[in-house]
C-alpha positions as CSV (number, residue, x, y, z in Angstrom):
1,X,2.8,-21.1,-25.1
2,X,0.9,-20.5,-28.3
3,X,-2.6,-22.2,-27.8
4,X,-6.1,-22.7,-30.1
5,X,-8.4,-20.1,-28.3
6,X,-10.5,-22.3,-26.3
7,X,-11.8,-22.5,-22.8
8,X,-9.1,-23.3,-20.0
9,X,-9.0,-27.1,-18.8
10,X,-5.9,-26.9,-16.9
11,X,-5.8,-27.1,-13.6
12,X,-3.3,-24.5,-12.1
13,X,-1.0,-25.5,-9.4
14,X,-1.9,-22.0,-6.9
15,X,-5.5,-21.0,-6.2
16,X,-5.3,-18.0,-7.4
17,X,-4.7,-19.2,-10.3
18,X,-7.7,-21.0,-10.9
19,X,-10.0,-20.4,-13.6
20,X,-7.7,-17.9,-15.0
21,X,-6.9,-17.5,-18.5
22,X,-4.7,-15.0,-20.2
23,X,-5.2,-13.3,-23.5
24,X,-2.5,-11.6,-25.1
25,X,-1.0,-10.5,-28.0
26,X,-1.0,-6.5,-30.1
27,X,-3.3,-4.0,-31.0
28,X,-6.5,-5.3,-33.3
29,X,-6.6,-8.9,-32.5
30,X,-10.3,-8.8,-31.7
31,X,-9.1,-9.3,-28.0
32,X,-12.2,-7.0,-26.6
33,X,-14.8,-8.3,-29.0
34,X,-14.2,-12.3,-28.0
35,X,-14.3,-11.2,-24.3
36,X,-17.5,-9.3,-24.4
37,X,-18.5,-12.9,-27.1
38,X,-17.1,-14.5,-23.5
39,X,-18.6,-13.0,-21.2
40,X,-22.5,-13.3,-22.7
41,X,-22.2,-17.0,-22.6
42,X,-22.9,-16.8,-18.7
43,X,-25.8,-15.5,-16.7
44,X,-23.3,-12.5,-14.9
45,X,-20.3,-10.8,-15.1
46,X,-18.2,-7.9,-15.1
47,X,-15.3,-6.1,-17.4
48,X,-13.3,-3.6,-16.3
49,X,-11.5,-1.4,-19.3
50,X,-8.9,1.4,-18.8
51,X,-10.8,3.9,-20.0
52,X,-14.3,6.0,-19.4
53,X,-14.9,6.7,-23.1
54,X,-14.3,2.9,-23.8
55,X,-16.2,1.5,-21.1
56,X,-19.1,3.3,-22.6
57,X,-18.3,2.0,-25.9
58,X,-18.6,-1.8,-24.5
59,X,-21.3,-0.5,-22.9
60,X,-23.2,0.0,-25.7
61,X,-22.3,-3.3,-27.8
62,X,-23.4,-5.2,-24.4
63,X,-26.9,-3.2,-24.4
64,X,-27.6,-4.0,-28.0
65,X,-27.2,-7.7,-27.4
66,X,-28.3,-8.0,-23.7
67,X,-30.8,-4.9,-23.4
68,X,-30.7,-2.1,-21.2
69,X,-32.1,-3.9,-18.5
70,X,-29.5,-6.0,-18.3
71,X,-26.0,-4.0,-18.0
72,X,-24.7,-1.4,-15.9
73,X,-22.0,0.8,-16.5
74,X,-20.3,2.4,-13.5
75,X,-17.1,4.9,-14.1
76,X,-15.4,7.5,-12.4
77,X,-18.2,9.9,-13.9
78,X,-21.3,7.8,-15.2
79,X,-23.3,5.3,-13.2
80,X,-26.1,3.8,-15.0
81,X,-27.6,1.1,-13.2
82,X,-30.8,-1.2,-13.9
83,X,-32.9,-3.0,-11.1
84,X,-31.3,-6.3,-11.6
85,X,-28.2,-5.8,-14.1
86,X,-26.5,-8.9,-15.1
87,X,-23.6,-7.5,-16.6
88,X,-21.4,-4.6,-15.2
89,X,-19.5,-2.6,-17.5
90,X,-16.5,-0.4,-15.8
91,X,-13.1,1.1,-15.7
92,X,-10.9,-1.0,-13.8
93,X,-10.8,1.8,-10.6
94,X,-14.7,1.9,-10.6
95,X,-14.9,-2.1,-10.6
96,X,-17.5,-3.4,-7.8
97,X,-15.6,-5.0,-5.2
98,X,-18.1,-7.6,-3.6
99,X,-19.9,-8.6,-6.2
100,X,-20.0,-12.3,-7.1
101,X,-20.1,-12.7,-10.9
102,X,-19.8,-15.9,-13.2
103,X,-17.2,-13.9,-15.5
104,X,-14.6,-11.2,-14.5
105,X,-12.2,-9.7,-17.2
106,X,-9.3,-6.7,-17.0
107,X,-8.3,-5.5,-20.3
108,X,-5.0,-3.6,-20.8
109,X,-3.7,-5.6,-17.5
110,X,-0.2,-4.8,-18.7
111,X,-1.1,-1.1,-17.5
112,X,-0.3,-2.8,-13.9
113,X,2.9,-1.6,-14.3
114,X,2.3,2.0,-15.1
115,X,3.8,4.5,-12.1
116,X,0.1,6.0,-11.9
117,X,-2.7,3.8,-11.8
118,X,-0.8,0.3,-11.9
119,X,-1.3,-1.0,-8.0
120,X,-5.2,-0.9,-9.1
121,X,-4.7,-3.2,-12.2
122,X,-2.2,-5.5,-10.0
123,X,-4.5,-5.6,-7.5
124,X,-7.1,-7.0,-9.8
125,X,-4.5,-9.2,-11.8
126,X,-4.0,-11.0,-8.0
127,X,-7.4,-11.0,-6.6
128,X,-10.2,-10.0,-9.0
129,X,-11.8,-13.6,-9.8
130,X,-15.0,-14.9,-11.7
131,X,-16.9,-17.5,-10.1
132,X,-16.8,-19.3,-13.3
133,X,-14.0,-18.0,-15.3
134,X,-11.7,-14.5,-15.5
135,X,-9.4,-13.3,-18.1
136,X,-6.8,-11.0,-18.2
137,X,-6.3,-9.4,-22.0
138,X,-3.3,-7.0,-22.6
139,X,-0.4,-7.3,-24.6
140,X,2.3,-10.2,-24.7
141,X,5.0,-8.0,-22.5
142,X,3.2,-8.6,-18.9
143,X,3.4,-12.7,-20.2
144,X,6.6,-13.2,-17.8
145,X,5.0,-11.7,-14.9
146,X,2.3,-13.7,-15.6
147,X,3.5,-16.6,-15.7
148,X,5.4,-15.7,-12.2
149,X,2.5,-14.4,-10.4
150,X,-0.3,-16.6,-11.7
151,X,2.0,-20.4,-12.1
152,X,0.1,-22.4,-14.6
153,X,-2.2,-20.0,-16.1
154,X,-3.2,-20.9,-19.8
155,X,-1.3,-18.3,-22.1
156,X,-3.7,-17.8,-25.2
157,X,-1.8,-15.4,-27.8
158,X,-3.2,-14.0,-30.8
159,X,-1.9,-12.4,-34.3
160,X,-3.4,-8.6,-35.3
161,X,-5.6,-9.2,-38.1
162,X,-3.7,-6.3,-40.6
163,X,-0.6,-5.3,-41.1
164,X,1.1,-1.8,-39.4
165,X,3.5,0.2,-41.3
166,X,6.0,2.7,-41.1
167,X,5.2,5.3,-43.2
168,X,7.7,8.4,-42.0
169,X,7.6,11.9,-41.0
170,X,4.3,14.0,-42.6
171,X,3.1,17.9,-42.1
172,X,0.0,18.4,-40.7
173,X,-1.1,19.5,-44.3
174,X,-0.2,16.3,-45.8
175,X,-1.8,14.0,-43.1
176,X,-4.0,11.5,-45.4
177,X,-7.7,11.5,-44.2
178,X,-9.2,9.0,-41.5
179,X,-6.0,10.2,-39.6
180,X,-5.7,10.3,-35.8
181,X,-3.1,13.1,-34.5
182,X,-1.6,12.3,-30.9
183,X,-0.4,15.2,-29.0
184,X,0.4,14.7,-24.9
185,X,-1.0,17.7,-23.4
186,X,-4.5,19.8,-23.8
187,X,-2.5,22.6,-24.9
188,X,-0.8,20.6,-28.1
189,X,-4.0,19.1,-29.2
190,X,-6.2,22.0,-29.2
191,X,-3.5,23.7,-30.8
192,X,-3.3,20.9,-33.3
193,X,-6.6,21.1,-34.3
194,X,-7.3,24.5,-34.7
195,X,-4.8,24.3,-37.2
196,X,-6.4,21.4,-38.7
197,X,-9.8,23.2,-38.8
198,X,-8.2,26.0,-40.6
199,X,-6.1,23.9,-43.5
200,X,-8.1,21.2,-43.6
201,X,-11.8,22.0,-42.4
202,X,-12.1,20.3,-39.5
203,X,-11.2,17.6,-36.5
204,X,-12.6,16.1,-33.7
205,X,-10.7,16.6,-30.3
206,X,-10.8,13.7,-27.9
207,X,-9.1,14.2,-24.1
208,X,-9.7,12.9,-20.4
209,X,-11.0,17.3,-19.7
210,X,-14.2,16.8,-21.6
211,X,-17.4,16.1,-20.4
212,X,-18.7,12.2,-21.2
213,X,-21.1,13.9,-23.3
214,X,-18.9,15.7,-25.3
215,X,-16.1,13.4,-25.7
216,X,-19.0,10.9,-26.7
217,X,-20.3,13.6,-29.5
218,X,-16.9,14.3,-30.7
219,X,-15.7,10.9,-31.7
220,X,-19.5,10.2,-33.7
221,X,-18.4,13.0,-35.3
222,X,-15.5,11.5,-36.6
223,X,-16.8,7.9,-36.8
224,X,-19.9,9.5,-39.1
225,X,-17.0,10.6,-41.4
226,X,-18.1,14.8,-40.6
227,X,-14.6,15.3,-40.0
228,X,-11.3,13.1,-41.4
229,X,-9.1,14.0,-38.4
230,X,-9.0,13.5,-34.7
231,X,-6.9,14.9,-32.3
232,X,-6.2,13.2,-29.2
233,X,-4.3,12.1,-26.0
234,X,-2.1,8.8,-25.6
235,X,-5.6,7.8,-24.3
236,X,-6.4,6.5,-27.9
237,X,-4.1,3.6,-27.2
238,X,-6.1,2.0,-25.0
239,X,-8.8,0.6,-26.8
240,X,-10.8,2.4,-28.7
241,X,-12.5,1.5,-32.0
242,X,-12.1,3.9,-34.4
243,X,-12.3,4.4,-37.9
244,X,-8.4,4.9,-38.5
245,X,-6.0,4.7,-41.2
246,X,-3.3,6.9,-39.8
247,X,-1.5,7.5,-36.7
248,X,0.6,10.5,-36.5
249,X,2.8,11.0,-33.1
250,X,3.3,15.1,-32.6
251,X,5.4,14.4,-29.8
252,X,7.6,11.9,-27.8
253,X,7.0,13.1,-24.4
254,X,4.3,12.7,-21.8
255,X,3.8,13.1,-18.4
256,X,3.2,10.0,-16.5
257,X,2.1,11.1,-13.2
258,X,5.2,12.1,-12.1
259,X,7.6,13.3,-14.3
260,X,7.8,14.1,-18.1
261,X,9.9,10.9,-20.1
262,X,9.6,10.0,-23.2
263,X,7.8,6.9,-24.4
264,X,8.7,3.8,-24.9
265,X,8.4,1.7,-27.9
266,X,5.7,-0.8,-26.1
267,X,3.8,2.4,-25.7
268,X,4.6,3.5,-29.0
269,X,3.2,0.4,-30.4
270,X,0.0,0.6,-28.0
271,X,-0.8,3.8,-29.9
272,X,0.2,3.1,-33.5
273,X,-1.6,-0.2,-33.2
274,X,-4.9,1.7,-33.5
275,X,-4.2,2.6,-36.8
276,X,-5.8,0.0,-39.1
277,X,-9.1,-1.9,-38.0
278,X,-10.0,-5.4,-38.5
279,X,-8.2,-6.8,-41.4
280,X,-7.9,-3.3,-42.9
281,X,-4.2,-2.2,-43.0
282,X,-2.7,0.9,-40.8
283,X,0.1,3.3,-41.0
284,X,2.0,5.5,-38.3
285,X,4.5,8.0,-38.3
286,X,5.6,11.6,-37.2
287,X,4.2,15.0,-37.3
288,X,4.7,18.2,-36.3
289,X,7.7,18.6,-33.6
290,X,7.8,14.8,-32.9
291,X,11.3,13.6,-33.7
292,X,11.8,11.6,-36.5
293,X,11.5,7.5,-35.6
294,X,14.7,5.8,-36.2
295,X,14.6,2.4,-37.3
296,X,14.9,0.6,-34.3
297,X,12.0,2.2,-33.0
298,X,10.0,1.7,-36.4
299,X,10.5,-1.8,-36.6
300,X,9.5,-2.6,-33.2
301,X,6.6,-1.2,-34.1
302,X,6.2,-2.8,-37.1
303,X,6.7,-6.3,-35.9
304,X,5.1,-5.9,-32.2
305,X,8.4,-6.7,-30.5
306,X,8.7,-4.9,-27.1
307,X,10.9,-5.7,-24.1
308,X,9.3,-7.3,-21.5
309,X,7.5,-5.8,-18.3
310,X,10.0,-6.1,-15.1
311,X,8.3,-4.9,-12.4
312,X,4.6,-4.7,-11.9
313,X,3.4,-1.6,-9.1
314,X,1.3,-2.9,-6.2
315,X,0.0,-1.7,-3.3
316,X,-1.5,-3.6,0.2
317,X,-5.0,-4.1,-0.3
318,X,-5.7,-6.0,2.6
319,X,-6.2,-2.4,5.1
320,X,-6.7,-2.4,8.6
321,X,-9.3,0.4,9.7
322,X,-8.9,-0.6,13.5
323,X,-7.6,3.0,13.5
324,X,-5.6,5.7,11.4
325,X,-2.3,4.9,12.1
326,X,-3.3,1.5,11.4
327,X,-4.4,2.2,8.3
328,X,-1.4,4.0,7.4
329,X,0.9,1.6,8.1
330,X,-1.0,-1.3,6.3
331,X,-0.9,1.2,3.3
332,X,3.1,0.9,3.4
333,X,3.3,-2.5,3.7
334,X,6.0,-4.0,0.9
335,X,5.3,-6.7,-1.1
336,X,6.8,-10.1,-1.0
337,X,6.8,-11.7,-4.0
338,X,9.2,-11.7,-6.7
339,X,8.0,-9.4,-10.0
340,X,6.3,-6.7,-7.6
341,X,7.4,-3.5,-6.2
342,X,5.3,-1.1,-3.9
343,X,4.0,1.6,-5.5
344,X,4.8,4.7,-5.0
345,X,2.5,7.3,-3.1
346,X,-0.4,7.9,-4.7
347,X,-2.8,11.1,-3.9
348,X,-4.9,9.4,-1.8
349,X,-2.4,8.7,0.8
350,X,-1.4,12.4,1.1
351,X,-4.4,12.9,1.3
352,X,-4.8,10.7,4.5
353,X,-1.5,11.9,5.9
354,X,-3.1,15.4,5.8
355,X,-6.2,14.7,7.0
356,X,-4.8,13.0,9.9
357,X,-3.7,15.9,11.3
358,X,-7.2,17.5,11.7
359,X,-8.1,17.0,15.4
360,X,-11.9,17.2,14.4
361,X,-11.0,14.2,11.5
362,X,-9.3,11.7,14.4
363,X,-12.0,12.9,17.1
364,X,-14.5,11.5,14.5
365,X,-12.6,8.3,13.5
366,X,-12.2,6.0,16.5
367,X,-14.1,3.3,15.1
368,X,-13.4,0.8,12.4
369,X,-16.4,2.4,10.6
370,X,-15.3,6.0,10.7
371,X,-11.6,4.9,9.8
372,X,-13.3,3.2,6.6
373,X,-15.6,6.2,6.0
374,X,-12.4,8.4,6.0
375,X,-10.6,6.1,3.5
376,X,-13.0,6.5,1.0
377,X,-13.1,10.1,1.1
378,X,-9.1,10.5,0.7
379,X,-9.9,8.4,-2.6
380,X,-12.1,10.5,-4.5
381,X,-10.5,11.2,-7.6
382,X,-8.5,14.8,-7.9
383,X,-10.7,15.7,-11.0
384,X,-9.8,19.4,-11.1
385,X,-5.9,18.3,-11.0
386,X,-5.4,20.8,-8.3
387,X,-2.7,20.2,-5.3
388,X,-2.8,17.5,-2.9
389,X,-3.2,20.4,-0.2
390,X,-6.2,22.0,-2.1
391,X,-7.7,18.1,-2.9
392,X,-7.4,17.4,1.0
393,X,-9.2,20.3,1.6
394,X,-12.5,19.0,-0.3
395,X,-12.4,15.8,1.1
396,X,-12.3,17.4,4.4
397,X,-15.6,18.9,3.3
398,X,-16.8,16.0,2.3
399,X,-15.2,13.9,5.4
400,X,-17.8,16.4,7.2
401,X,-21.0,15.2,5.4
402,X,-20.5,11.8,5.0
């Protein structure tokens, strides 16, 4: 369904359902800028984005037309929050769960079917709602699943504003400026732009490692045109507003939480897509050791013509903390419905299976409370990407101060 962008009228069939809209379509169709537009209409709301460094972005565009006092921002590693904020500002794992908002969005839903973090943006896709209004904004491939999960849910689709194109395999030494080189590890893109630095003068380096300060400082010092390259993660597909003419892939590979694949041509596109910015045109193609597109792949690209999602992650998020083994078994439950499939076993869990085996952790968890208490611990981020065993041992620590 192909609509006018306007405010829903329909009245879905399902409850949940209700007040839902979904926005879809590529890369640069001003999907973000109408929902933050959106979401200032009404006196509250909240969006949750995919990434820290873009959360803080939104962040910012919010502050400048609501003020400071008015928005919070609350991520994995920033929490800035006013008296009385109006308007939160998160990634989608940091979103506040009871808070009662005119206007709730998700952007990038289609990530619900990523191996990793998907049962978090399925979880929000099902039961994340705006008193008023929500939206869900990604790209047209979750439309199906959509349309399964959510019967009757307006489908409002919209063009990119410039046009993407192929433009073949390139050296590093020939990259044009106002290029953005994607590598899939730390080691590749530091590599990538020393070498940059040394040829060309210089490039900003943009991955998940850095500090929010830093990351913030390096891309300004791209955006204030210091430096004409950037060297980044797949993490620059997921929204971010830069300056970019050029996308150059130096590899095919990444690892996706549990095991090294190569991408597909949806999350090609995701990437490329950020080449080119408002009606200004954009290019992609190959550097380095990345394999040379064929033009299957190229086209797809091109034309923003992906196969569709078949199976969105989700996990139970309806717990029981009457005790551990409680917990644990409302953490395997299987879904029911067509279009999901139960996600597989994320660090937290292990974390809770370990844990549970600590006679001072179930002497202090016999009530509801102290099973809840537990449960939060097991999900503090790994940040140091250590083992689960080594993670499990913090949040014992921590399990013991809490």
């Amino acid at each position: 369904m192909n609509l006018a962008f306007q405010a829903p009228g329909i009245q879905p069939p399902s409850e949940r359902s209700r007040g839902v809209t979904a926005v879809l379509g590529p890369t640069n169709t001003g999907k973000t800028h109408i929902t933050v537009e959106r979401m200032l209409q009404y006196p509250s709301g909240i969006i949750g984005l995919p990434l820290r460094l873009l959360a803080r972005e939104v962040y910012n565009k919010v502050v400048e037309k609501a003020g400071v006092g008015a928005v919070a921002l609350i991520t994995g590693e920033e929490k800035i929050k006013p008296r009385n904020p109006r308007y939160w500002i998160s990634t989608v794992e940091a979103m506040p769960r009871d808070l009662s908002v005119d206007f709730v969005a998700v952007d990038e839903i289609q990530l619900a079917a990523d191996l990793d973090r998907g049962h978090v943006f399925t979880d929000r896709l099902l039961n994340r709602r705006g008193r008023e209004e929500t939206w869900l904004i990604g790209a047209s491939t979750i439309q199906p699943l959509i349309e399964k999960l959510l019967p009757g849910v307006p489908i409002v689709t919209r063009p990119r504003l410039s046009t993407l194109t192929f433009a073949g395999e390139r050296r590093l030494s020939r990259l044009p400026p106002r290029s953005a080189i994607v590598a899939f590890s730390a080691e590749e893109v530091y590599a990538i732009a020393e070498l940059i630095r040394r040829q060309r003068g210089g490039a900003a380096v943009v991955l998940g490692a850095l500090s929010p300060r830093t990351r913030n400082a390096q891309v300004a010092l791209y955006q204030s045109g210091e430096v004409d390259y950037i060297v980044a993660t797949d993490a620059i597909g997921m929204g971010l507003n830069l300056d970019v003419d050029h996308i150059a892939f130096a590899g095919n590979r990444k690892f996706d939480g549990w095991q090294y694949r190569p991408l597909n041509n949806g999350e090609f596109g995701q990437i490329a897509g950020r080449a080119g910015r408002y009606i200004k045109d954009g290019a992609f193609g190959t550097t380095g050791r990345c394999p040379a597109f064929d033009l299957e792949t190229a086209q797809a690209i091109e034309t923003h013509r992906f196969d569709p999602l078949m199976m969105l992650q989700w996990r139970n998020s309806s717990l029981d903390f009457s005790s551990i083994e409680s917990l644990q078994a409302s953490l395997e439950m299987l879904p029911t419905e067509p279009g999901l499939t139960r996600a597989p076993t994320a660090t937290d869990m292990v974390v809770l299976d370990l844990l549970s085996r600590d006679a001072d952790v179930r002497r202090q968890s016999k009530t509801r409370a102290d099973v809840q208490r537990l449960w939060e611990v097991c999900q503090v981020p790994d940040y140091r990407k250590v083992s689960p065993a080594a993670h499990a041992d913090l949040a014992l620590t921590l399990f013991g101060f809490v």
